[in-house]
C-alpha positions in Angstrom: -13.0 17.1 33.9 -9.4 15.9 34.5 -7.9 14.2 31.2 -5.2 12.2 33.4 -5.6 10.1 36.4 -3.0 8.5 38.1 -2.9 4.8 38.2 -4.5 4.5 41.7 -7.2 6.8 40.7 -8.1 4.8 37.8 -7.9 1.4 40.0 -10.5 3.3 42.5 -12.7 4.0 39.6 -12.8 0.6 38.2 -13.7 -0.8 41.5 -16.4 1.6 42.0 -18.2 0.8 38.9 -17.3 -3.1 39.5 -19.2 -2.1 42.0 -22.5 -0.2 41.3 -22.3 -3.8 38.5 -22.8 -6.6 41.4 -24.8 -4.4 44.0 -27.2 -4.2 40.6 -27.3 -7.5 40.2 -27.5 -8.1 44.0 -30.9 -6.3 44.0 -31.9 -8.0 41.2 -32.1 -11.1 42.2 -32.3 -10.5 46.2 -35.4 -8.5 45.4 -37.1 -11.0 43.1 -36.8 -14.0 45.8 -38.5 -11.5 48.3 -35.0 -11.0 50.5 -35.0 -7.4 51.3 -33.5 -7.5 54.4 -30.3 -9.2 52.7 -30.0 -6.3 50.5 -31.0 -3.4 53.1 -28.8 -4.4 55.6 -25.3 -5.4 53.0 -25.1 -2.7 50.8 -27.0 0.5 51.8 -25.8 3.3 53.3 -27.2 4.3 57.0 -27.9 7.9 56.4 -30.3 10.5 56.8 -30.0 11.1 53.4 -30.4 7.9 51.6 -33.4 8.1 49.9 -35.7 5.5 47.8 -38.3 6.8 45.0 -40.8 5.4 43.0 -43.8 6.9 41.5 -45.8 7.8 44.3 -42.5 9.7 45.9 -39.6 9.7 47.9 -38.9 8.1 50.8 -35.9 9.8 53.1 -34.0 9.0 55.4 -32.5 5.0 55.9 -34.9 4.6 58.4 -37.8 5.3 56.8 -36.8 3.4 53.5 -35.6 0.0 56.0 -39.3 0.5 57.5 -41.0 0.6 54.5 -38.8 -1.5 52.5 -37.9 -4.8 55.1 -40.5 -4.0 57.9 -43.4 -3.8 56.2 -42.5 -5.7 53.1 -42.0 -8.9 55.2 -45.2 -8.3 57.3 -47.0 -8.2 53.7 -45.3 -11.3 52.9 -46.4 -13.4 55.5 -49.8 -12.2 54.9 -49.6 -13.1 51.5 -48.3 -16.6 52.1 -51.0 -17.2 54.5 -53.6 -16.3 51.6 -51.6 -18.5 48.9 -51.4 -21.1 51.3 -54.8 -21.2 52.0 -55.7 -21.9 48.0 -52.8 -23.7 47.4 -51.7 -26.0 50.0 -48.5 -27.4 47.8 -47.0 -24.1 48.8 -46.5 -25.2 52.7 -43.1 -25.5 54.2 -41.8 -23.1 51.6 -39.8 -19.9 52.3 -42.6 -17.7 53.4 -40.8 -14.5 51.5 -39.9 -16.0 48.1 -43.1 -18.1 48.0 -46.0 -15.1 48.2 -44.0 -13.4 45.0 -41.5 -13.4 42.7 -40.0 -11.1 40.0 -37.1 -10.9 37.4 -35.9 -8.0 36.7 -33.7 -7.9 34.2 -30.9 -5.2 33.7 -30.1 -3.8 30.8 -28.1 -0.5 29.2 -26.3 0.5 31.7 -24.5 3.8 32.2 -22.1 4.4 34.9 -19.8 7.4 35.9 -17.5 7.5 39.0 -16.9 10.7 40.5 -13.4 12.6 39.5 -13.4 13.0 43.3 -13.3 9.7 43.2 -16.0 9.5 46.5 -19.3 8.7 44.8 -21.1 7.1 41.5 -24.2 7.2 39.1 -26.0 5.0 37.2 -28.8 4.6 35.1 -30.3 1.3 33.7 -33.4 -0.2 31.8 -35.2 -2.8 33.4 -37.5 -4.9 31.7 -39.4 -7.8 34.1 -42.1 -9.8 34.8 -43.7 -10.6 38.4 -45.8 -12.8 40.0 -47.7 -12.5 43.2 -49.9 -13.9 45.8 -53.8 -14.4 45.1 -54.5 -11.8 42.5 -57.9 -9.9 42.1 -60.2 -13.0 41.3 -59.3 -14.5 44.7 -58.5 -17.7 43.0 -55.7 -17.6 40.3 -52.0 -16.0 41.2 -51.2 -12.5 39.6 -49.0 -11.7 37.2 -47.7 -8.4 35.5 -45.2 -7.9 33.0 -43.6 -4.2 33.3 -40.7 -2.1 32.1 -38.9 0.6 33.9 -35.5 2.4 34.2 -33.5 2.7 37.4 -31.6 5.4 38.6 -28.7 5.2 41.3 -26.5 6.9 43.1 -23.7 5.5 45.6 -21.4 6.6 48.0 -18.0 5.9 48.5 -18.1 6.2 52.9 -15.5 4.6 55.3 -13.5 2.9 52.6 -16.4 1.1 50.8 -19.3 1.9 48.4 -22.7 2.2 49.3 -26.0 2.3 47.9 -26.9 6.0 48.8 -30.0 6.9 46.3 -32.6 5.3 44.3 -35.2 6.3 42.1 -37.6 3.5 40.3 -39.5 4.6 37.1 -41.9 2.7 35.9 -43.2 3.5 31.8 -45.0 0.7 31.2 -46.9 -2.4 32.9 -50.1 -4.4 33.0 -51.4 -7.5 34.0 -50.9 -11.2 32.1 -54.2 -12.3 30.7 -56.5 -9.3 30.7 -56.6 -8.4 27.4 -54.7 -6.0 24.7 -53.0 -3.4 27.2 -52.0 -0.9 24.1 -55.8 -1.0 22.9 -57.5 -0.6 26.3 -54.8 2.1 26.8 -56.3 3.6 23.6 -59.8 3.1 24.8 -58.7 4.9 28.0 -58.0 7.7 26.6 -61.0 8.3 24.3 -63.2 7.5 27.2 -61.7 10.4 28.8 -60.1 8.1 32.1 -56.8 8.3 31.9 -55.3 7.6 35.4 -52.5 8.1 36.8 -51.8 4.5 37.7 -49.0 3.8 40.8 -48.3 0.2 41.5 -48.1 -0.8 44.3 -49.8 2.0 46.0 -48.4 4.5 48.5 -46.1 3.3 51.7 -47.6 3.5 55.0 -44.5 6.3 55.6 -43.6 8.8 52.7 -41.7 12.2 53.4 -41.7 13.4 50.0 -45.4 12.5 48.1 -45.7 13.3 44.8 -46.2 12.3 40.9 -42.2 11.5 40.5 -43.4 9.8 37.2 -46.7 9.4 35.4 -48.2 6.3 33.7 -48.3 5.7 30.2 -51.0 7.1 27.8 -50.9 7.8 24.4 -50.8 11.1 24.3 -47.6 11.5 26.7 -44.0 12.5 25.7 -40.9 10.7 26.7 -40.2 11.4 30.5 -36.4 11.7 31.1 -37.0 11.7 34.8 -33.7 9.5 35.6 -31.2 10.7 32.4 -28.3 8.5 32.6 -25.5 10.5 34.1 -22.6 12.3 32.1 -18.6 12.7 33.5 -19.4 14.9 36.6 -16.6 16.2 38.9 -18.6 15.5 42.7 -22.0 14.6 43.9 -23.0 18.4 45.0 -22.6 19.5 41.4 -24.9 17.4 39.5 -27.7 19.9 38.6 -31.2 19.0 40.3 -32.6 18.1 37.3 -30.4 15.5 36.5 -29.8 14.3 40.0 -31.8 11.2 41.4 -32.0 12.7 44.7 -31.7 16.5 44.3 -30.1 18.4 47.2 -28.8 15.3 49.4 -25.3 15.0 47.7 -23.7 15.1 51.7 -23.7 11.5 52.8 -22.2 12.1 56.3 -25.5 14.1 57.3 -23.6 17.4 57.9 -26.0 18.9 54.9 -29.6 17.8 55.4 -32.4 18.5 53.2 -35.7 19.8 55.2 -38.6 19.7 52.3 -41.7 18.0 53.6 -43.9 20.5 54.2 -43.5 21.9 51.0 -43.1 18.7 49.2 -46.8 17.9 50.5 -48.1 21.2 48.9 -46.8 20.7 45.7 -48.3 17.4 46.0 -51.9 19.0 46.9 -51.1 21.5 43.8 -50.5 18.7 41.5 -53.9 16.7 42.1 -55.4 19.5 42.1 -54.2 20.0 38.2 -53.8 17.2 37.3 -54.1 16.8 33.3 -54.1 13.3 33.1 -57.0 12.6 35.4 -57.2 11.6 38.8 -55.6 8.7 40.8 -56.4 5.5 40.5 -59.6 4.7 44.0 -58.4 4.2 47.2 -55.1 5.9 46.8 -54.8 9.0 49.5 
């Protein structure tokens, strides 16, 4: 890595990780008042390789994320405020997206390196929140979980401004408010021989990449490191796999493209097929 940057460098660098700071804190809040389409359509990147994971996979491609992620998010949400609406009339007149659920998310130990090229940026953060939703299982009361997970980012620095490129969400721990001790029935889980692998939220109606990106907590499991936080790295392309939130797609003009589906979906099939920790959670395909 270069020891000395010149004063412009350094300025481009700051800027970059001022950054990756406020689009954080963008999604943070955007995505706990329901707003996805404000945060879609300001700060991500329009490629074919922007990509969005969680536990149940990958999604690729900026189309496919926007579909998922502001298509059908706001179609749930106007479901769901028709449902909370319906057993909680107070609720009418509201914003219909901010009003069906709402989440704080709260960010926490960042890590951020800029590029010695200067043209991209990772980060890695901790991200402790709480969330409530529509009508929860009872059909009565509102849900509410409490959760913790880590982020990891990448960005791209295309057509003089930086964009949200990747994104990979991993949750280690959640459950719900008021059902109990969650580390105990964790501990009864596991002795009763059911230990699922849990994904919240459930699968997207459109997923390139499906897979077990990372697995629920039970007693028995080992630290995952699945989003490392990122060390001094010279450009995108050379961050190893393993330590890449989005392994392959470095190119954000599209001239490199990553073609992995049909063996993405294999290595799915392979993996609930062996699946040590049990299988996933009914009415997940």
């Amino acid at each position: 890595m270069k020891k000395k940057l010149s004063f412009k460098q350094r300025l481009h660098n700051a800027i970059g990780s001022q950054t990756v700071e406020e689009y954080k804190a963008r999604h943070a809040y955007l995505h706990g008042v329901g707003y996805s389409r404000e945060e879609w359509d300001y700060m991500w990147l329009k490629s074919k390789n922007t990509t969005w994971a969680h536990q149940f996979g990958r999604m690729v491609g900026y189309d496919e994320v926007y579909l998922n992620s502001v298509g059908h998010m706001d179609n749930m949400c106007c479901h769901a405020y028709g449902e909370t609406i319906r057993h909680f009339p107070q609720y009418m007149g509201h914003d219909i997206r901010s009003s069906g659920s709402s989440g704080l998310h709260v960010l926490a130990s960042d890590v951020i390196e800029v590029a010695e090229d200067g043209k991209s940026a990772r980060a890695s953060y901790l991200t402790p929140g709480t969330l409530t939703g529509p009508v929860g299982f009872d059909n009565v009361h509102r849900s509410g979980v409490w959760l913790w997970e880590r982020y990891g980012s990448e960005f791209a620095y295309v057509d003089g401004k930086w964009q949200w490129f990747h994104e990979q969400v991993c949750p280690d721990l959640a459950g719900d408010y008021d059902t109990g001790n969650w580390a105990h029935n964790r501990y009864l889980d596991f002795i009763e021989n059911d230990c699922t692998v849990g994904e919240l939220g459930g699968r997207p109606a459109q997923l390139t990449e499906p897979g077990l990106f990372h697995r629920d907590y039970t007693i028995v499991q080992t630290v995952q490191d699945t989003v490392p936080a990122p060390d001094p790295y010279t450009t995108l392309k050379d961050v190893p796999d393993d330590k890449s939130y989005s392994p392959g797609r470095w190119d954000p003009t599209d001239h490199v493209l990553v073609e992995v589906k049909e063996k993405a979906v294999a290595n799915f099939d392979a993996q609930m097929a062996d699946n040590p920790f049990g299988k996933i959670r009914e009415g997940d395909e």
